[in-house]
C-alpha positions as CSV (number, residue, x, y, z in Angstrom):
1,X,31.6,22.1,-9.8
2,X,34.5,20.8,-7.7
3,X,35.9,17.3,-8.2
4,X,35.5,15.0,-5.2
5,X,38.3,13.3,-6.5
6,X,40.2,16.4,-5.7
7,X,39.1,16.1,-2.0
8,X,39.9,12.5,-1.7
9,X,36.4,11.0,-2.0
10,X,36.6,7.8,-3.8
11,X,34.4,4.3,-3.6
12,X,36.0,0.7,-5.1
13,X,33.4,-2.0,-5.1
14,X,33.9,-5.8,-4.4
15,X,35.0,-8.7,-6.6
16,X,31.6,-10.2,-7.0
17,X,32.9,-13.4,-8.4
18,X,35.0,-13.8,-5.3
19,X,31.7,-13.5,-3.2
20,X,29.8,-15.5,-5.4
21,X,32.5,-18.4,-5.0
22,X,32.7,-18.2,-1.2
23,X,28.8,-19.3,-1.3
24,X,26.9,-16.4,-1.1
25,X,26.2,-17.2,-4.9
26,X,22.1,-16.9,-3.7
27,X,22.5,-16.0,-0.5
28,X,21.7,-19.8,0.9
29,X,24.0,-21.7,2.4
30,X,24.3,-25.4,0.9
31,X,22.2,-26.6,3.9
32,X,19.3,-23.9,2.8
33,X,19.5,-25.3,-0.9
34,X,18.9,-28.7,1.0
35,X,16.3,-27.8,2.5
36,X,14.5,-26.2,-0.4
37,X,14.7,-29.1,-2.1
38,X,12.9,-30.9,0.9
39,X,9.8,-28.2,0.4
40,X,10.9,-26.2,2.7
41,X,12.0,-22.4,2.5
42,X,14.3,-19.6,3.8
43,X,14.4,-16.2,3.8
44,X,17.3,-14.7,2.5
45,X,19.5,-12.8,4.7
46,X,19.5,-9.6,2.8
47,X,15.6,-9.8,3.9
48,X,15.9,-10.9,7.7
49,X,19.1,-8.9,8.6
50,X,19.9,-5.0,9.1
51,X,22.9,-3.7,7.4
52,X,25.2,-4.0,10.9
53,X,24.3,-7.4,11.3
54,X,25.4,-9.3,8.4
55,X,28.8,-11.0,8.0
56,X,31.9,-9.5,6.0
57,X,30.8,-12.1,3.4
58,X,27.1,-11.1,3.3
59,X,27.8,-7.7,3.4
60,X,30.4,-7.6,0.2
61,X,28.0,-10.2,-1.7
62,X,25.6,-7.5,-1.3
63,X,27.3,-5.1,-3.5
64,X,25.7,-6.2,-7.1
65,X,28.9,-5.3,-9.1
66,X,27.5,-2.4,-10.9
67,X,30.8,0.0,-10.7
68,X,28.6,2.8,-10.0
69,X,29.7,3.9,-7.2
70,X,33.7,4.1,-8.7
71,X,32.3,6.7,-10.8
72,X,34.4,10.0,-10.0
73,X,31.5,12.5,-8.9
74,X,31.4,16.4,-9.2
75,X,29.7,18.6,-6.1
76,X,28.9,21.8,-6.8
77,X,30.2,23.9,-3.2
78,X,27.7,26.4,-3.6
79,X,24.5,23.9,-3.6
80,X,26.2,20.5,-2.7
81,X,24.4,19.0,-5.5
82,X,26.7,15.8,-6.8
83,X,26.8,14.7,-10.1
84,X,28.4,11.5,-11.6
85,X,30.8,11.7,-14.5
86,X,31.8,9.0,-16.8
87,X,35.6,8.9,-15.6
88,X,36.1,5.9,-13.4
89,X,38.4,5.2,-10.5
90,X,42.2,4.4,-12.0
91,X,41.2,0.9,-10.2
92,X,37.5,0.1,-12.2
93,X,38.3,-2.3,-14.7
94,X,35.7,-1.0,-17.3
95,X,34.2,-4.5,-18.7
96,X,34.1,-6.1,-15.8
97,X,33.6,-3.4,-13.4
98,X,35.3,-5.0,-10.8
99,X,38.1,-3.2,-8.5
100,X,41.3,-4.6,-9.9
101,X,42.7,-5.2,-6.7
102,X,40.2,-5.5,-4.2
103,X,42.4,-6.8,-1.1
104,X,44.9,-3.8,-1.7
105,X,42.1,-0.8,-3.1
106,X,42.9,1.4,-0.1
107,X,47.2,1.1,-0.1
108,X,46.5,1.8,-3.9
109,X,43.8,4.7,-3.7
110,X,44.5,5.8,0.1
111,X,41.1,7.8,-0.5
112,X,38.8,5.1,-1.9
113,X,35.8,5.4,0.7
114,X,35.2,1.9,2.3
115,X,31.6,1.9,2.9
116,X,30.0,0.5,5.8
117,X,26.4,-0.1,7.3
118,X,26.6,3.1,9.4
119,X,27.6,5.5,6.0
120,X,24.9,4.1,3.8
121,X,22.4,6.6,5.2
122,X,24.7,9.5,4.8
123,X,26.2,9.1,1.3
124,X,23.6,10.6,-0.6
125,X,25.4,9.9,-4.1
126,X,24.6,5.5,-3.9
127,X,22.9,4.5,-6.7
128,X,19.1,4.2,-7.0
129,X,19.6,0.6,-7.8
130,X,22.2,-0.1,-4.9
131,X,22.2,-3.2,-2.9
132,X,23.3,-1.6,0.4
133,X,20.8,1.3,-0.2
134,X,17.6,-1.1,-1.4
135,X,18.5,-2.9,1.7
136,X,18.4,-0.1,4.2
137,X,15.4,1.5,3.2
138,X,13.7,-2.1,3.6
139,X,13.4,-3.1,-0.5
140,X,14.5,-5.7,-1.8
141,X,16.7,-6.7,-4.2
142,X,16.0,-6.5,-8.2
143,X,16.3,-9.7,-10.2
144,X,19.2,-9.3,-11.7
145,X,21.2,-8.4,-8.5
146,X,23.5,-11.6,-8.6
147,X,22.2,-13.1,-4.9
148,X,18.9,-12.6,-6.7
149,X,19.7,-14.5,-10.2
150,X,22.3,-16.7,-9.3
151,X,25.0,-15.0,-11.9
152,X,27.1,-11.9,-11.7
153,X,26.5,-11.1,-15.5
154,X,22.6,-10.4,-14.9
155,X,23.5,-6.7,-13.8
156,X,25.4,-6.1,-17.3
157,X,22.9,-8.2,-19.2
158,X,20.3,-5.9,-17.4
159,X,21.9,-2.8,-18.4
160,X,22.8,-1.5,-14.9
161,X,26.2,-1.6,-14.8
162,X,28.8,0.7,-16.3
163,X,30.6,-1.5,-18.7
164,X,31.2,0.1,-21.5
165,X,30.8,3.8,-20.9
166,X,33.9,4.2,-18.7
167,X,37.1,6.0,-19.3
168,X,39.7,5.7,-16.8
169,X,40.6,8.5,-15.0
170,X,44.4,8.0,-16.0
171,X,43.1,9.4,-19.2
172,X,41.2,12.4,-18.4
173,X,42.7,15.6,-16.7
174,X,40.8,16.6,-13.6
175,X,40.2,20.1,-14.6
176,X,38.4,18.2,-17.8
177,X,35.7,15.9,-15.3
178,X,33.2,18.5,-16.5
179,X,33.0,17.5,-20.0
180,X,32.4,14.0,-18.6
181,X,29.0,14.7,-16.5
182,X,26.4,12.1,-16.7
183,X,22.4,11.0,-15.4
184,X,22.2,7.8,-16.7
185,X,23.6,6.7,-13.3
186,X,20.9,7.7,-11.6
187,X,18.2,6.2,-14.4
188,X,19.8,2.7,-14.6
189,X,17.4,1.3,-13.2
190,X,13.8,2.6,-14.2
191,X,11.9,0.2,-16.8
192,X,13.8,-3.4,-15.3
193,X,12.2,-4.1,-12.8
């Protein structure tokens, strides 16, 4: 196995709670909520929009703050298979899983991948449960995904995020990621929908 680390592949998610604030708390705009209360109804975005069309604001609220995807992963040269470890990016704040500095993740961690609507096809290592990957392959979003629930805890209370069974990888020595292989990643999601 061969740390991607090593070959500057990283990914730091989204402040959710800074998404959530700037009003994409259910993905309705305050006029939408209006209207819902007048009878009438609106698709959410995530469901009427492809990946390349949404807003920087729709796009980022779709990340569900699970912290997954700051997960250091291992790819095996001979195979290409990739693995996720527990060993988080230096930047994951382990209860929270949040990026601890968002605005500045890529002068911090030069090789923190910033994911767009053209990569989400090709990175093979997104969660099952991932927004940007439900939403490209035309599902939709799980009930605890915060545009779904209306609160950012729902994907801890659900048991999808990683809080909890991180360690930062300030504390681990690379040639050690090994010891710190993982599946449950990859399971998160089976038996909540």
């Amino acid at each position: 196995m061969v740390d991607l680390a090593a070959k500057n592949k990283k990914n730091c998610i989204p402040d959710i709670h800074a998404c959530m604030s700037a009003g994409i708390r259910t993905g309705m705009t305050t006029g939408t909520r209006a209207s819902m209360a007048d009878g009438m109804t609106e698709t959410p975005y995530w469901k009427t929009k492809r990946l390349v069309e949404m807003s920087l604001t729709e796009w980022e609220a779709l990340c569900d703050g699970c912290g997954l995807c700051c997960l250091n992963k291992l790819e095996d040269w001979d195979t290409g298979e990739v693995v996720f470890t527990s060993v988080a990016c230096t930047l994951l704040d382990g209860n929270t899983c949040q990026c601890k500095d968002y605005p500045h993740r890529q002068t911090i961690v030069p090789d923190c991948i910033q994911l767009t609507p053209d990569q989400v096809d090709t990175i093979a290592w997104l969660p099952p449960t991932c927004g940007y990957r439900l939403v490209h392959e035309g599902r939709d979003l799980y009930w605890w995904h915060p545009l779904v629930s209306g609160d950012p805890d729902t994907v801890h209370q659900a048991g999808i995020s990683a809080r909890g069974r991180t360690i930062s990888e300030d504390d681990v020595d690379v040639e050690d990621f090994e010891d710190f292989v993982v599946y449950w990643p990859l399971t998160v999601g089976e038996g909540v929908e």
